[in-house]
N, C-alpha and C positions, 0 to 999 in steps of 0.2 A: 129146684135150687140152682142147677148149672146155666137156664138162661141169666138169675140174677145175679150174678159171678162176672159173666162175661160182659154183659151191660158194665157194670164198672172199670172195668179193664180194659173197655174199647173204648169211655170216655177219658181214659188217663193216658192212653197209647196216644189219642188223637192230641191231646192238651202236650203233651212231651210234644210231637212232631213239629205243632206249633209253634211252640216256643222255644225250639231248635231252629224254625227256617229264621224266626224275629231275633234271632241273637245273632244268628250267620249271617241275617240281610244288616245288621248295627254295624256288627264286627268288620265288614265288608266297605260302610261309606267312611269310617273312625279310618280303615288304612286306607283311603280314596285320599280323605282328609289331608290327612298327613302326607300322602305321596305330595300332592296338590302343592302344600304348600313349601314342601325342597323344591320340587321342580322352582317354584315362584322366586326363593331365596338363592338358588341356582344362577336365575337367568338373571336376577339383580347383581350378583355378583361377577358376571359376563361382562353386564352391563357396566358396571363400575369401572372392573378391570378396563375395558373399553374406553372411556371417560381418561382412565390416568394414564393411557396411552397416548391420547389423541393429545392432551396435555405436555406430554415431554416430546411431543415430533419435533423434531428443529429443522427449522425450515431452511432446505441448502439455495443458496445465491445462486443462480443461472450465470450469472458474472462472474463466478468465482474468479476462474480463468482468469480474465482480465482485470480483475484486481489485481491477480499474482504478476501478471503482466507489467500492468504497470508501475507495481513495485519494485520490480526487476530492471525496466528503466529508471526509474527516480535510482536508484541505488548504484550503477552501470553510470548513469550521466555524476552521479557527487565521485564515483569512484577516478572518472576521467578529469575532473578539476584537480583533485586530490593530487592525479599523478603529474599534469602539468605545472601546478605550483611546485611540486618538490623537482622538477626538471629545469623550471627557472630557477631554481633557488641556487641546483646545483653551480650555477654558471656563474653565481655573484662575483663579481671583480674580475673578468673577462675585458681584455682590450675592445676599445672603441676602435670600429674600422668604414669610412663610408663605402656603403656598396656589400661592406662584410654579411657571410652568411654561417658562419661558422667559427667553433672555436680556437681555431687555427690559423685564420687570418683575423679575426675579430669582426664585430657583428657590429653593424646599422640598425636602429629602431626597428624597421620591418626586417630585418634577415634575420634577426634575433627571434623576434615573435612568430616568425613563420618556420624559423627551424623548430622551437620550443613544441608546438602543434605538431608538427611533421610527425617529431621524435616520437607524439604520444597518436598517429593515425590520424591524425588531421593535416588533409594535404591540404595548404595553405599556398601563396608566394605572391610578390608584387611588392608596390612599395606601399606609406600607411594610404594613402588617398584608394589605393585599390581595395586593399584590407576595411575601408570602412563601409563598404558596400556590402560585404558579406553579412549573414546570420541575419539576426531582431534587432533593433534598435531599441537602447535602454536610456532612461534619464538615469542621474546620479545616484539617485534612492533607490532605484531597483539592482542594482549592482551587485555582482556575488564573484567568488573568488573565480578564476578564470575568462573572466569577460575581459574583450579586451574594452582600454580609454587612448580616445582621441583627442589631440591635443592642435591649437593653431588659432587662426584667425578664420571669421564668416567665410573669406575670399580664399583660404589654403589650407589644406591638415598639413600640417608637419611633423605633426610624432605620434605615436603608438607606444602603447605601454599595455604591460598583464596583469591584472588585478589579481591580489594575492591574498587579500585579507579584508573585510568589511566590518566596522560595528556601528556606532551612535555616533562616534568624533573622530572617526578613522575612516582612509579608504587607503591601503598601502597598495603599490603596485612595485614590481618587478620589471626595468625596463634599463637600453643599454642609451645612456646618455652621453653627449658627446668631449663632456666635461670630465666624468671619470667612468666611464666604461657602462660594464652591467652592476647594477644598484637595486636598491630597496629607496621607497621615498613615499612618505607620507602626502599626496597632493592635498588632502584640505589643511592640512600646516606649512605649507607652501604658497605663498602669495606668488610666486611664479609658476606654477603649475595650477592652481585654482583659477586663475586668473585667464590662464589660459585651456582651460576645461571646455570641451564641446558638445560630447556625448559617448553615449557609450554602446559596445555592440555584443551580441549572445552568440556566438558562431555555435557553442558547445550542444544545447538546447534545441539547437535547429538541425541536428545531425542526424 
């Protein structure tokens, strides 16, 4: 009777074993599985992260510099107009003096205009035919406040004046005339100064 005992008992030991390793070998690829596919949901999300980076980079200018730069002179050159018109301005109704270079004896078309620059670091002097040789050379329409306008005939400059104010029907200038001293005067409402208009020059721009 004990071999037919054991024959059944070594065929269910053996059927258990089996179907111990075939649950273990399941259970085994089920967490492969899974491991498998975080790792996959991982690196996509790496990946993404990576994407919405590469998205918000902002690209820096190599120029930066020199934009600042030359913000810093546009700003430096409007600031030195600025101060020249409010230094002519100061001087309105100043005696006419020829030869004059100051407010003390009174001031000539050029003593006037070259003290006005002096005052603000621009060494300037001479009389206007000297003064028209300096800086850029501008026509009427490109004019802006502190340029100087020449005034005369093809064959002579005769006067100099400081542009104080520009728009569409205006160009006022600042300038010591022999008639009533240092003034203000509209030359395009002026058939005497339009008329005698030549050109005009950048000394400020070119510094």
């Amino acid at each position: 009777m004990f071999p037919i005992i054991v024959k059944p008992l070594r065929f269910s030991f053996l059927l258990y074993v089996v179907l111990l390793v075939f649950v273990s070998s399941c259970s085994q690829k089920q967490y492969g599985s899974r491991y498998s596919t975080s790792k996959n949901r991982s690196t996509h999300k790496k990946s993404g992260g990576s994407s919405r980076t590469s998205e918000t980079y902002v690209y820096k200018n190599p120029n930066k510099k020199n934009n600042k730069h030359e913000t810093h002179s546009s700003y430096t050159e409007k600031n030195t107009r600025n101060k020249i018109i409010d230094t002519a301005s100061s001087y309105i109704g100043s005696n006419y003096q020829s030869g004059g270079k100051n407010p003390d004896t009174g001031f000539d078309c050029s003593g006037f205009t070259s003290f006005v620059f002096r005052k603000n670091g621009i060494d300037i002097s001479g009389p206007s035919h000297d003064l028209a040789k300096l800086g850029k050379s501008k026509n009427k329409n490109e004019l802006a406040p502190g340029d100087l306008v020449f005034f005369g005939s093809p064959e002579r400059i005769s006067h100099v004046a400081i542009v104080s104010s520009v728009d569409n029907n205006s160009i006022e200038v600042i300038h010591s005339t022999t008639s009533a001293g240092v003034k203000k005067d509209n030359i395009l409402h002026s058939e005497y100064w339009e008329s005698r208009f030549l050109f005009g020059r950048d000394i400020i721009e070119s510094k």
